[in-house]
GUKE-868565 format. One record per atom (N, C-alpha, C): x, y, z; residue in three letters. Coordinates in steps of 0.001 Angstrom, whole numbers, padded with zeros to 6 digits, always signed. Layout:
XYZAla
...
END
This chain:
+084755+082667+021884Unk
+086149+082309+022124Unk
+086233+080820+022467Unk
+087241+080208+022084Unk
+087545+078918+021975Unk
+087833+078170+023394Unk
+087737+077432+023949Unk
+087574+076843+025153Unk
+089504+076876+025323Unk
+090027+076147+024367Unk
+091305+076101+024584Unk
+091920+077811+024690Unk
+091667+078663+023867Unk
+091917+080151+023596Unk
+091774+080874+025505Unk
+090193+080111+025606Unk
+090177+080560+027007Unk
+090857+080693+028110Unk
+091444+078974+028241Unk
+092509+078259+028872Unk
+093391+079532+028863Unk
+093938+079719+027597Unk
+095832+080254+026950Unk
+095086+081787+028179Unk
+094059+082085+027537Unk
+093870+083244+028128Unk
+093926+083320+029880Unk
+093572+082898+030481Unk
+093322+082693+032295Unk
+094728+082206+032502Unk
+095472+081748+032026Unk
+096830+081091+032564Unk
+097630+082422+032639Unk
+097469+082780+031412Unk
+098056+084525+031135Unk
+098533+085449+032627Unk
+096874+085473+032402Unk
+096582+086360+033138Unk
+097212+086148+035238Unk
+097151+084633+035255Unk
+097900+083819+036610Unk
+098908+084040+036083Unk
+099514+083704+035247Unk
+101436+084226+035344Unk
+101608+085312+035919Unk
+100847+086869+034955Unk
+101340+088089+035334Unk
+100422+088182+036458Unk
+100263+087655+037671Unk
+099859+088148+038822Unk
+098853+089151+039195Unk
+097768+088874+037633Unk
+096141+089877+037586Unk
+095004+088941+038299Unk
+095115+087939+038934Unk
+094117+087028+039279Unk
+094553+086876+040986Unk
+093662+087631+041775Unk
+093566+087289+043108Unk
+092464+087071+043743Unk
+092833+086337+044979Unk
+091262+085671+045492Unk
+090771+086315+046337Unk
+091733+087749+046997Unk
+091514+088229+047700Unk
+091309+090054+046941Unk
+090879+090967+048230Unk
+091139+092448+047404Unk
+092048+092848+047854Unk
+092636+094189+047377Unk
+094006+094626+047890Unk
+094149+095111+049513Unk
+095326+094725+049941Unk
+095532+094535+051158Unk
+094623+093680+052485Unk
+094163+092739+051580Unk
+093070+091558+052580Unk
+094459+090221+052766Unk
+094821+090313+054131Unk
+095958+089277+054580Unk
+095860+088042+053536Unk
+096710+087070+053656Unk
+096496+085499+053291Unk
+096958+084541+054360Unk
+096341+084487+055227Unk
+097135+083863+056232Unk
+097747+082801+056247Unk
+098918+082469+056708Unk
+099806+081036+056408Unk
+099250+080233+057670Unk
+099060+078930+056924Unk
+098593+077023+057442Unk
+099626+076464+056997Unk
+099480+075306+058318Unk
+100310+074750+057596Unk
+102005+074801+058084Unk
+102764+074650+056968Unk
+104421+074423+057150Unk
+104820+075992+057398Unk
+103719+076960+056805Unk
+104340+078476+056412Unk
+103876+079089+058025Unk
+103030+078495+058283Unk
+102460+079123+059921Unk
+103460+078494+060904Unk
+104069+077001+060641Unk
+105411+076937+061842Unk
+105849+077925+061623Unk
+107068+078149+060425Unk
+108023+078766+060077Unk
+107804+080059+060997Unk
+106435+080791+061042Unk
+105549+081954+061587Unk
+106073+081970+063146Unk
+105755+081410+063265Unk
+106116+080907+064885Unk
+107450+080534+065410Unk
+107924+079572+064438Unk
+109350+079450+065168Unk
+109743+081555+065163Unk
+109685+082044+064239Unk
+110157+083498+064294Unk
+109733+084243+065293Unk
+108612+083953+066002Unk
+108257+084903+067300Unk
+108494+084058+068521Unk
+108697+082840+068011Unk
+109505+082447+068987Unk
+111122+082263+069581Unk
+112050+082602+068485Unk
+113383+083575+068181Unk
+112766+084779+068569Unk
+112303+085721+068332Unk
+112349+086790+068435Unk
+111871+087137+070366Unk
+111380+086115+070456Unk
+110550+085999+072129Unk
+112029+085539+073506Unk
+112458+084736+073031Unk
+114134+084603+073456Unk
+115008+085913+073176Unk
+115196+086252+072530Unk
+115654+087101+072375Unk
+115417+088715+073418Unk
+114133+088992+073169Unk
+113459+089808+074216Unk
+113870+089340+075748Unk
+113453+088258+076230Unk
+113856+087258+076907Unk
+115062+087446+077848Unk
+115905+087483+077089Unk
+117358+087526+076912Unk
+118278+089230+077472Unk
+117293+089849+076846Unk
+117911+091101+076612Unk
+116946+091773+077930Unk
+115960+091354+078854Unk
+115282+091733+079780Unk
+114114+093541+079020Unk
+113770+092637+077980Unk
+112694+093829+077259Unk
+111431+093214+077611Unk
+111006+092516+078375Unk
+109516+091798+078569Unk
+109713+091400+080220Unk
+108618+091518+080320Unk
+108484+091497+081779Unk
+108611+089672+082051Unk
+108927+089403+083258Unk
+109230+088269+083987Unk
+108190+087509+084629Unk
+108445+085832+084762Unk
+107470+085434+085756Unk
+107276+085874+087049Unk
+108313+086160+087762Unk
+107960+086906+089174Unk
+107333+088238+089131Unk
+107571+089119+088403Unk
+106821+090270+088409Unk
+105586+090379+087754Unk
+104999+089012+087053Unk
+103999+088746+086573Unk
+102969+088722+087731Unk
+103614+087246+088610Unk
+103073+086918+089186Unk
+102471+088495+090415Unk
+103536+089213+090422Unk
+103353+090228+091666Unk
+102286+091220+091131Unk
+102491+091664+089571Unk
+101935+092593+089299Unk
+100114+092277+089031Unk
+100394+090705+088810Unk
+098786+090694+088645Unk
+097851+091063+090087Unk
+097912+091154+090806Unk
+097920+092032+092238Unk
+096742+092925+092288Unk
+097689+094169+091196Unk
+097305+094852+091039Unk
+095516+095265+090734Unk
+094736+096426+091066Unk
+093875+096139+090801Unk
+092990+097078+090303Unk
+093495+098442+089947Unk
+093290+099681+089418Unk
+094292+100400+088596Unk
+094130+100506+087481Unk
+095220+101748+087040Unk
+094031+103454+086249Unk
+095148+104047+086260Unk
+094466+105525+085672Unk
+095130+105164+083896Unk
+094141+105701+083033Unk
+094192+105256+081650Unk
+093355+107085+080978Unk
+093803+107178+079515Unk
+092787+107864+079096Unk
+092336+106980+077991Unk
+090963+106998+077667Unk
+090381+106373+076697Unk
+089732+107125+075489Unk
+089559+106312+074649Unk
+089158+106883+073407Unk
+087651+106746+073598Unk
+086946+108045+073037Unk
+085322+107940+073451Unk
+084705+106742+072327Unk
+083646+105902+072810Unk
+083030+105228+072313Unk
+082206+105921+070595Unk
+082341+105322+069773Unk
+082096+105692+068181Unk
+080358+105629+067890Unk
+079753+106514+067638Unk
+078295+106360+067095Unk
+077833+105632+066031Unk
+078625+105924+064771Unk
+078736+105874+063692Unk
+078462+104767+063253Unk
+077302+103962+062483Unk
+077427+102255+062195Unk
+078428+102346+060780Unk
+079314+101000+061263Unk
+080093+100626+059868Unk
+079908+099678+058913Unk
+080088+099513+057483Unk
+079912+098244+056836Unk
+080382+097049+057915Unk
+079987+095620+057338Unk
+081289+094583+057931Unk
+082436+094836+057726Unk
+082860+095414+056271Unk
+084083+094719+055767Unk
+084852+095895+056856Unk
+084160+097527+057024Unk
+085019+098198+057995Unk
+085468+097962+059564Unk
+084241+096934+060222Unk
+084373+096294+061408Unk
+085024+095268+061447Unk
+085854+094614+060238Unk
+086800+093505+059641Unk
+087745+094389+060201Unk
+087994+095321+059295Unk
+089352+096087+059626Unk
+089692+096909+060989Unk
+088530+097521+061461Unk
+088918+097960+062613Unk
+089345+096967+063592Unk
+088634+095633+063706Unk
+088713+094466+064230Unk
+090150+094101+064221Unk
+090594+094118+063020Unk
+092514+093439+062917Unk
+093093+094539+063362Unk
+092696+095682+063286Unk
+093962+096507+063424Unk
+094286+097121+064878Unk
+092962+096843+065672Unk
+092725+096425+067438Unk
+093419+095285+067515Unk
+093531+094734+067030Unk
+093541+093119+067751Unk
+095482+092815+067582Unk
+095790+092353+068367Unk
+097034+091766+068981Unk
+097095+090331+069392Unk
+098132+089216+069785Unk
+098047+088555+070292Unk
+098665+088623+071413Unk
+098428+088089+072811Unk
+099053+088102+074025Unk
+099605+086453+074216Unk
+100641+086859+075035Unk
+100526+085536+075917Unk
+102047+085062+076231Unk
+102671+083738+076264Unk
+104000+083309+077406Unk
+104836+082892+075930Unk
+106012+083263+076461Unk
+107104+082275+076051Unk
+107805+082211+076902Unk
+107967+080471+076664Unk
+108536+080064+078394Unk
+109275+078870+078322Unk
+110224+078456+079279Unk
+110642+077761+079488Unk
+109800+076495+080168Unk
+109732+075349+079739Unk
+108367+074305+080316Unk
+109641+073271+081334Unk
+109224+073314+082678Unk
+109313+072727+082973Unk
+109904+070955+083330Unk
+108857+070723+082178Unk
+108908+068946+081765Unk
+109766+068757+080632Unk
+110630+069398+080115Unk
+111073+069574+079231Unk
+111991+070143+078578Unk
+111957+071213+079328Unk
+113489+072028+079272Unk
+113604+072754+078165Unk
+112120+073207+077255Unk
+112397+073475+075871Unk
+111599+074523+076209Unk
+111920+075708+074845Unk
+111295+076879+074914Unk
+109706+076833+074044Unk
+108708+077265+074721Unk
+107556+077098+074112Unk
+106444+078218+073749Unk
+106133+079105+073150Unk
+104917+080326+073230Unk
+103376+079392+072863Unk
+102718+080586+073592Unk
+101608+080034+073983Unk
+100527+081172+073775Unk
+100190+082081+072701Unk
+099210+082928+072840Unk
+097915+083120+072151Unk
+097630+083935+073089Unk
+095633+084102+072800Unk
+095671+085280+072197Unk
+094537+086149+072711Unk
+093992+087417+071978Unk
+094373+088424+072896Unk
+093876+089260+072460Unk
+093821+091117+073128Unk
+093520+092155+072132Unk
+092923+093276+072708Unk
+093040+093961+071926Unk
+093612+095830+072807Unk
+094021+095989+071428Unk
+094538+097812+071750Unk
+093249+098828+072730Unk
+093263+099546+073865Unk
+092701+099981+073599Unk
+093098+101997+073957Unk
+094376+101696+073912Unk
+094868+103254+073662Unk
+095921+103052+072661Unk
+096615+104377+072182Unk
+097360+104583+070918Unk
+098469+104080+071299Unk
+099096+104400+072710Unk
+100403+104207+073224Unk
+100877+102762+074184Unk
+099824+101772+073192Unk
+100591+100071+073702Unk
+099650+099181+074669Unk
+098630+100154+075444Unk
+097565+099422+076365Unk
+096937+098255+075813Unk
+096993+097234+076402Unk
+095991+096312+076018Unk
+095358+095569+077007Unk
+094035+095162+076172Unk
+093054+094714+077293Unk
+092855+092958+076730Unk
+093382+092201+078405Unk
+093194+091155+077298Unk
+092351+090431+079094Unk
+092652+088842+078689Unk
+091533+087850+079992Unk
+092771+087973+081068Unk
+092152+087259+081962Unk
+093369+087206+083505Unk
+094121+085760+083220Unk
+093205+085040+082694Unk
+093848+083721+082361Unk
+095334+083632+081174Unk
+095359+084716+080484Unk
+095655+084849+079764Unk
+097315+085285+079912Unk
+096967+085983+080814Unk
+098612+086518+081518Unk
+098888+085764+082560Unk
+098273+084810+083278Unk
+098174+084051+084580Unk
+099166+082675+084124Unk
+100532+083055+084412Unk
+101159+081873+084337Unk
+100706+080425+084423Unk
+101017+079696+084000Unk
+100798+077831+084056Unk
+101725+077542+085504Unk
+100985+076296+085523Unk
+102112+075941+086752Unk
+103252+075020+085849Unk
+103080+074641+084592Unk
+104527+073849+083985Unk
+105684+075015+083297Unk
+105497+075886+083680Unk
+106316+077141+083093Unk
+107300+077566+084188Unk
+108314+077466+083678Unk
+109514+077372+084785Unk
+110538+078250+084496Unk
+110316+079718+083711Unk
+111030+080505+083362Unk
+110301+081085+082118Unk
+109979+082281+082315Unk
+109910+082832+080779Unk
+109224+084230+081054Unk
+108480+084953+079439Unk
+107987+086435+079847Unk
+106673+086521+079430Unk
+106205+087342+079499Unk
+104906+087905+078539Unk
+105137+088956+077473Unk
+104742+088127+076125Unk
+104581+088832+074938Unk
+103737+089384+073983Unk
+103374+090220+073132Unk
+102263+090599+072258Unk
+103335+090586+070995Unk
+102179+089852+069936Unk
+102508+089960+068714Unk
+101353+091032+068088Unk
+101908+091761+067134Unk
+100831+092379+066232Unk
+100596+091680+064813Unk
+100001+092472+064155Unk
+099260+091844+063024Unk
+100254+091297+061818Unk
+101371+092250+061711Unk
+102508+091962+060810Unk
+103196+090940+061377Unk
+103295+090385+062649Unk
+104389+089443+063337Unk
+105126+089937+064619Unk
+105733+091348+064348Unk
+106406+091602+065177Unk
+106125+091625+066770Unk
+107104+091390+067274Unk
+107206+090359+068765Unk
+107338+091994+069801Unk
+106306+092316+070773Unk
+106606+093108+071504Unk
+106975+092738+073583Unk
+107707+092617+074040Unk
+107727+092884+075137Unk
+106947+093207+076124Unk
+106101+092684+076678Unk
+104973+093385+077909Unk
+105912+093928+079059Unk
+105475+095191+079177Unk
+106732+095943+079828Unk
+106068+095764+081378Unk
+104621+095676+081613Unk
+103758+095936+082737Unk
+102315+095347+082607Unk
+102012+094953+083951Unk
+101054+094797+084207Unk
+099799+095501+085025Unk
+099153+096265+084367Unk
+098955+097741+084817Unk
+097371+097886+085493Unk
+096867+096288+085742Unk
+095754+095776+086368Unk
+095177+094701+085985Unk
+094346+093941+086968Unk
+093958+092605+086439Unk
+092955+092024+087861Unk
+091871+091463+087149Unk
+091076+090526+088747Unk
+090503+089251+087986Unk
+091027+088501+088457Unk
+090866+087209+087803Unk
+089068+086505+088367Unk
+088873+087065+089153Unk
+086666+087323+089256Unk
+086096+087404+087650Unk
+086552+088857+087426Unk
+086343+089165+085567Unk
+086865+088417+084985Unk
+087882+087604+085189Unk
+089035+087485+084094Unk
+089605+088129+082639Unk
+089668+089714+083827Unk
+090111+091052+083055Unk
+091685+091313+083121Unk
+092366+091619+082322Unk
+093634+091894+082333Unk
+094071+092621+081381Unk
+094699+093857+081764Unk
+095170+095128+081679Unk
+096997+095432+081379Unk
+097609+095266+079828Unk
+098996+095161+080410Unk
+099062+096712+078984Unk
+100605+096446+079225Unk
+101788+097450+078893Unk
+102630+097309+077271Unk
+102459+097662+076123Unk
+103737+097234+075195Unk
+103837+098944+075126Unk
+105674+098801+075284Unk
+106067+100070+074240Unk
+106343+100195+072950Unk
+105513+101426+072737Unk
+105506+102205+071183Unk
+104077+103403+071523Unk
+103787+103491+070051Unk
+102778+104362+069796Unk
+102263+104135+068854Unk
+101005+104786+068495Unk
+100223+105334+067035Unk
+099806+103564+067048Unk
+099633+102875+068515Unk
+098158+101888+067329Unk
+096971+102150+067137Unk
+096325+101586+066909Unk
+094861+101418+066618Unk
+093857+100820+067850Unk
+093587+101729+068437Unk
+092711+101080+069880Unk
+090964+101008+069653Unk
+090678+100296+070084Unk
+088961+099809+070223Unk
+088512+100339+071501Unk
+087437+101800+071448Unk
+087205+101980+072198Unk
+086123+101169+072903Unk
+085774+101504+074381Unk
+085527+100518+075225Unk
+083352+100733+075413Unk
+082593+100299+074916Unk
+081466+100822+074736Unk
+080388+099303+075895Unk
+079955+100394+076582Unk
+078415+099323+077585Unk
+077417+099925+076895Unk
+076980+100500+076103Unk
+075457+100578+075494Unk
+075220+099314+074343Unk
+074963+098640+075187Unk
+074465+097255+073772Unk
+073086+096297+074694Unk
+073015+096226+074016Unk
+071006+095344+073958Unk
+071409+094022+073599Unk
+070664+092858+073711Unk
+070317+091752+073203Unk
+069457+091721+072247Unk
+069969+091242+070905Unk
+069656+091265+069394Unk
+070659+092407+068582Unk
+071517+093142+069355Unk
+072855+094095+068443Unk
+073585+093005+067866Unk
+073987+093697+066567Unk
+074762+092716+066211Unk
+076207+093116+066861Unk
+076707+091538+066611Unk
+078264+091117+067374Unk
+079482+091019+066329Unk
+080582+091107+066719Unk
+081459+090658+066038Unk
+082805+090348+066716Unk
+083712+089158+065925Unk
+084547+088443+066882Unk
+086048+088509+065737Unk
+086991+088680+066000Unk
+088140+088836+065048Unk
+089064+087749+065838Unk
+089655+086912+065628Unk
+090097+086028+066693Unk
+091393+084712+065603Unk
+091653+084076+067052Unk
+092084+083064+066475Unk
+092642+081425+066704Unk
+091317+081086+066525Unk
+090353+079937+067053Unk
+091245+078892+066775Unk
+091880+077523+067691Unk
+092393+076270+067484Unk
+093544+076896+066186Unk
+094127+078039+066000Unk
+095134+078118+065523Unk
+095165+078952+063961Unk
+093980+079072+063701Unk
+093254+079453+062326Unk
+093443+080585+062234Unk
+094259+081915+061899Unk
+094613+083510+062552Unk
+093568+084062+061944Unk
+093485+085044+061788Unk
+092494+086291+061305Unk
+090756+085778+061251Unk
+089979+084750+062147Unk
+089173+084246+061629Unk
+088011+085085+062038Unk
+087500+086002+061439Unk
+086352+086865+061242Unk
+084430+086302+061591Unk
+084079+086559+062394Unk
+082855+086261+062637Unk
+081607+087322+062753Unk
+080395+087050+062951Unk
+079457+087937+063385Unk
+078080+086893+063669Unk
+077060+087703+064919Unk
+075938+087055+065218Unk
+075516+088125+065479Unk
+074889+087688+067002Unk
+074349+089083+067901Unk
+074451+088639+069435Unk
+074172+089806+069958Unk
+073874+089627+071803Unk
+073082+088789+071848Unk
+073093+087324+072569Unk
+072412+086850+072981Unk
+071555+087165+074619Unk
+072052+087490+075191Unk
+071992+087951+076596Unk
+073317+088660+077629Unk
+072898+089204+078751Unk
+073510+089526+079746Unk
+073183+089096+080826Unk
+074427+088125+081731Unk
+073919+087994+082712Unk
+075183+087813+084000Unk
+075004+087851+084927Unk
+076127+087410+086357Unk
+075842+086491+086934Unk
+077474+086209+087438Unk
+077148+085304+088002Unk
+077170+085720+089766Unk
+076770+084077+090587Unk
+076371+084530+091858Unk
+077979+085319+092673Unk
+077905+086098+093607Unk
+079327+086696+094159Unk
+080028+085609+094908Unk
+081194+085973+094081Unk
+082566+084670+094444Unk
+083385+084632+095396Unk
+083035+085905+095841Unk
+084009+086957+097048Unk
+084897+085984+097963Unk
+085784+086286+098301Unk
+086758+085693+099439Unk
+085820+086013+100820Unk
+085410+085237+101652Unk
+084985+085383+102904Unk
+085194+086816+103509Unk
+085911+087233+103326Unk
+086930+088277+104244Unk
+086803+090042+103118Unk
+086199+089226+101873Unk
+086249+090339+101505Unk
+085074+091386+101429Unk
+085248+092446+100748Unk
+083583+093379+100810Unk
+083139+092930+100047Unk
+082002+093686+100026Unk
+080690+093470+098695Unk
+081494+094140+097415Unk
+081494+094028+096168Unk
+081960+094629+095609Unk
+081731+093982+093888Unk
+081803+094600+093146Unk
+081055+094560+091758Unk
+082496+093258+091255Unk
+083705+093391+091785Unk
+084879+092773+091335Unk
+084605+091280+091599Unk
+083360+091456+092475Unk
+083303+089320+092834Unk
+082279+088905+091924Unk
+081491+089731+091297Unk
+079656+089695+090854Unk
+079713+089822+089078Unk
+081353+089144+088684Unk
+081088+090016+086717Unk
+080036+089403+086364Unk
+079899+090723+085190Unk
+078373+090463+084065Unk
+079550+089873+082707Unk
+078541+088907+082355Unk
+078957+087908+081467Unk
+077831+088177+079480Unk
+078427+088408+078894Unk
+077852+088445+077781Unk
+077578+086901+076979Unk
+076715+086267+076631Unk
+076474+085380+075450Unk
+076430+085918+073897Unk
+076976+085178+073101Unk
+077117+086364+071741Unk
+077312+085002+070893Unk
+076466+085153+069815Unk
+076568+084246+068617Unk
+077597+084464+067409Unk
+079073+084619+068116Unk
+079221+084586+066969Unk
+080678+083510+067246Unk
+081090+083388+066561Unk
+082491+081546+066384Unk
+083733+082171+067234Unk
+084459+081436+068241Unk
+085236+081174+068538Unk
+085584+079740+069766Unk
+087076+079774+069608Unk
+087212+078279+070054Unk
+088488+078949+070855Unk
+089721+077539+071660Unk
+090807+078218+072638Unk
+091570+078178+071569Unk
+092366+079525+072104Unk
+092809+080458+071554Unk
+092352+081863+070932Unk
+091131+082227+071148Unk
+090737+083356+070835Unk
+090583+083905+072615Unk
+090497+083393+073237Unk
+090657+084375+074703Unk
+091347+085493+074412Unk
+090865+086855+074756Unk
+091106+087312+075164Unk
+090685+088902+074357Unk
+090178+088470+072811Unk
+089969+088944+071884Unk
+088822+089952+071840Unk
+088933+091168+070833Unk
+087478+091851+071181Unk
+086419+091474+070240Unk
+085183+091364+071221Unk
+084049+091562+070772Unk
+083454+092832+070084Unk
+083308+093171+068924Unk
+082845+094703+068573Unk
+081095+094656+068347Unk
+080721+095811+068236Unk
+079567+096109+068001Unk
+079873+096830+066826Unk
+078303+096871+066056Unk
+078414+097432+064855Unk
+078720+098676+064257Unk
+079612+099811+065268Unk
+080223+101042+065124Unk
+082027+100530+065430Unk
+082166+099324+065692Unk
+083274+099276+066170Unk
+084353+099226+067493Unk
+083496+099659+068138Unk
+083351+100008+069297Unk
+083624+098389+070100Unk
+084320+097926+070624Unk
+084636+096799+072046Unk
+084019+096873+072931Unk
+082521+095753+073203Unk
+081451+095422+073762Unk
+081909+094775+075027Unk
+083233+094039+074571Unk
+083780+093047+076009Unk
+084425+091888+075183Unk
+085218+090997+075784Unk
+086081+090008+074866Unk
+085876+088497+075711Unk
+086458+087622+074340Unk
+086640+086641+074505Unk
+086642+085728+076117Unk
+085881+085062+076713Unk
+086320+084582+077448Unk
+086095+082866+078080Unk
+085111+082066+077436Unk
+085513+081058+077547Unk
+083972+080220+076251Unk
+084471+079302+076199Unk
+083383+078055+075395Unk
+082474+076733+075957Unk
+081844+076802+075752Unk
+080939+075536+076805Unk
+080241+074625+075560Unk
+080481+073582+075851Unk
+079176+072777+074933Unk
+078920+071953+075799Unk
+077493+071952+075332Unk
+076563+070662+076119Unk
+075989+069703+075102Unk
+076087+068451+075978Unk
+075830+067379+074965Unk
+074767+066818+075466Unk
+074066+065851+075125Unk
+073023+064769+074686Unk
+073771+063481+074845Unk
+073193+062361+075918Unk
+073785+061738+075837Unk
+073014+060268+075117Unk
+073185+059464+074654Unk
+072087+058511+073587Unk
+072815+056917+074079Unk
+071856+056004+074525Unk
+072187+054600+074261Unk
+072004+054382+073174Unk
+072939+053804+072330Unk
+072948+053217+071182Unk
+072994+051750+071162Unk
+072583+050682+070216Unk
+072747+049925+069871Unk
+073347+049387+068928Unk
+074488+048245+069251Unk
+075717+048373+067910Unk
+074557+047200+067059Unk
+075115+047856+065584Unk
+074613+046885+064861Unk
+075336+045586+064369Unk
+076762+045489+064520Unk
+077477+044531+064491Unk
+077418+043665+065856Unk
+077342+043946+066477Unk
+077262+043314+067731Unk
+076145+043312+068852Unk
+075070+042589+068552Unk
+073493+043092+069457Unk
+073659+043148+070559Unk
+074396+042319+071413Unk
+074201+042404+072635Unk
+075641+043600+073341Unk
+075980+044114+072908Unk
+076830+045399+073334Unk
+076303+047199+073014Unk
+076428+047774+073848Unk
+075480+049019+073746Unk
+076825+050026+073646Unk
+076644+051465+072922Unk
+077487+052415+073398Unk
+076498+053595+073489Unk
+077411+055130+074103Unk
+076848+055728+074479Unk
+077238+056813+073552Unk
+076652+057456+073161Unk
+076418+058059+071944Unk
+075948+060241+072245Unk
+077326+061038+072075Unk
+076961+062206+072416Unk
+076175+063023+071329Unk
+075794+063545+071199Unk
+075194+064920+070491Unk
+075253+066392+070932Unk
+075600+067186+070098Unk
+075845+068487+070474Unk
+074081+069005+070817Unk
+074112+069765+072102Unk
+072576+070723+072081Unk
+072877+071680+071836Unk
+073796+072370+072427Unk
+074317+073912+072330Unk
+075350+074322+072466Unk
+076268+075226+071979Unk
+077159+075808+072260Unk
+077292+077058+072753Unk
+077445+077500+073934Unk
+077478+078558+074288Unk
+079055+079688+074435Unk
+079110+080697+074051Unk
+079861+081369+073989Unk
+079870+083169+075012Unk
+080855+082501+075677Unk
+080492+083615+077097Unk
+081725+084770+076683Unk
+081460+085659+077148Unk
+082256+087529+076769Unk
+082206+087734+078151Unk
+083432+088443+078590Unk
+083737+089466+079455Unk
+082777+090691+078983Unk
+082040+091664+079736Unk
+081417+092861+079315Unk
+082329+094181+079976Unk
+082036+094487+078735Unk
+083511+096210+078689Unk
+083219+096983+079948Unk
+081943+096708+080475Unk
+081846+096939+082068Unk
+082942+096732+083023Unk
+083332+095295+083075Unk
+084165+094705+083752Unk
+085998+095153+083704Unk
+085571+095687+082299Unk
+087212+096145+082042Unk
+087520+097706+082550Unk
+086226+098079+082293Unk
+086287+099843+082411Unk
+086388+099891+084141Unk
+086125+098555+084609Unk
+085718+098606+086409Unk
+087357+098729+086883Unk
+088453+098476+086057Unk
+089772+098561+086886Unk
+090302+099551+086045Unk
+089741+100342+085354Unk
+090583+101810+084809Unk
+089536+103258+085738Unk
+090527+103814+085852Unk
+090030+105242+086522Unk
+090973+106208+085203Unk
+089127+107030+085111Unk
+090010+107550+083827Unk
+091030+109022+084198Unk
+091715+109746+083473Unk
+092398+110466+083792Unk
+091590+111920+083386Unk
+091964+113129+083857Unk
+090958+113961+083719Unk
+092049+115271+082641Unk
END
């Protein structure tokens, strides 16, 4: 076949809409001008909620994070190992975004601001960081919201536990029939990991490594307070990509199953005297990346403020 024939042929086939880069029902996520547009809409739709008192408030934010136990039933942890592409999907269809739309302060303008979470009962629970629901101090009016995977803007009705030690947090959307990630502590160092997230703004961005380690840190406790596992969290290292804005997100293991989530990024650098070559007698100082470390809440820490129901 003729190079030009070829051409006539592949254009064809792009008109009538037989040529995709993706498989059926794999998102396309909008960058860009199409991802404002994305946003200004949950951010209308976040006023609105707002407005109509369907999302919980900064004062009862502030009161309810308090809280420090709730009763939950959970979905039992999954045996079963899955392909990736099925820990892709279980991954999105857990995963939510949390976080503020608010009135700022400095500014007087309405602003959203969210991270990760994920489902982990049918009827709206989600498990996301403490930082995450933990108001700013430039926020001078506004609520807490979850978006799901299609867009739509839900209301956080409650805050149904949280200890900012873990930086575990436990809230409320009404509905039903999602898709929850059950909550699994049997994992080793060398399991593989996986991260569904959405890093410096990039949505659906899919990862995998493994456990790097488990470890705690020293107890943070308030003077006054007891001994207690809530001052002492165990911290996961896990190789696999995320950046801010994935707080809050789950970590899965290779059945699917939510190992522990998102909770903060560290890099360490190298620091180098350099010598300019345009200029000999002036020096600069010159960083290099050594490592990047990537720290997880462990599903320990989350399961530590649910008492299950019998």
């Amino acid at each position: 076949m003729k190079r030009a024939t070829i051409c006539l042929f592949v254009m064809s086939l792009i008109a009538q809409g037989n040529l995709f880069a993706q498989a059926p029902d794999v998102p396309v996520e909008r960058q860009g001008r199409k991802q404002n547009l994305q946003e200004e809409e949950i951010s209308k739709q976040s006023r609105e909620l707002f407005s109509s008192g369907k999302a919980i408030k900064l004062t009862e934010v502030r009161d309810q994070l308090k809280r420090k136990t709730c009763r939950l039933e959970l979905p039992k942890p999954s045996t079963t190992k899955l392909t990736s592409r099925e820990i892709w999907n279980a991954a999105r269809r857990g995963h939510v975004r949390v976080g503020w739309a608010y009135v700022c302060s400095r500014c007087d303008e309405w602003h959203v601001n969210l991270a990760g979470g994920y489902f982990i009962t049918t009827n709206g629970v989600i498990a996301t960081c403490h930082h995450v629901a933990q108001p700013d101090r430039d926020i001078k009016d506004g609520c807490l919201v979850a978006v799901d995977d299609s867009g739509k803007v839900f209301g956080v009705s409650e805050v149904l536990a949280a200890n900012r030690y873990s930086d575990t947090c436990i809230v409320r959307i009404e509905g039903k029939e999602f898709k929850p990630l059950a909550l699994n502590t049997n994992a080793y160092p060398g399991d593989m990991a996986y991260c569904y997230s959405d890093p410096l703004d990039h949505r659906g961005y899919f990862s995998q490594g493994i456990i790097n380690r488990f470890y705690q840190f020293p107890g943070r406790r308030p003077v006054s307070a007891p001994e207690s596992a809530a001052y002492a969290p165990t911290r996961l290292n896990v190789a696999t990509d995320w950046a801010p804005g994935s707080s809050g997100s789950a970590v899965l293991d290779d059945c699917g199953n939510a190992i522990g989530h998102v909770s903060t990024i560290a890099t360490f650098n190298d620091e180098e005297v350099v010598e300019s070559t345009e200029k000999p007698d002036r020096r600069a100082i010159a960083f290099s990346t050594m490592i990047v470390f990537h720290e997880a809440v462990a599903a320990s820490d989350v399961l530590w403020l649910i008492q299950a129901t019998k």
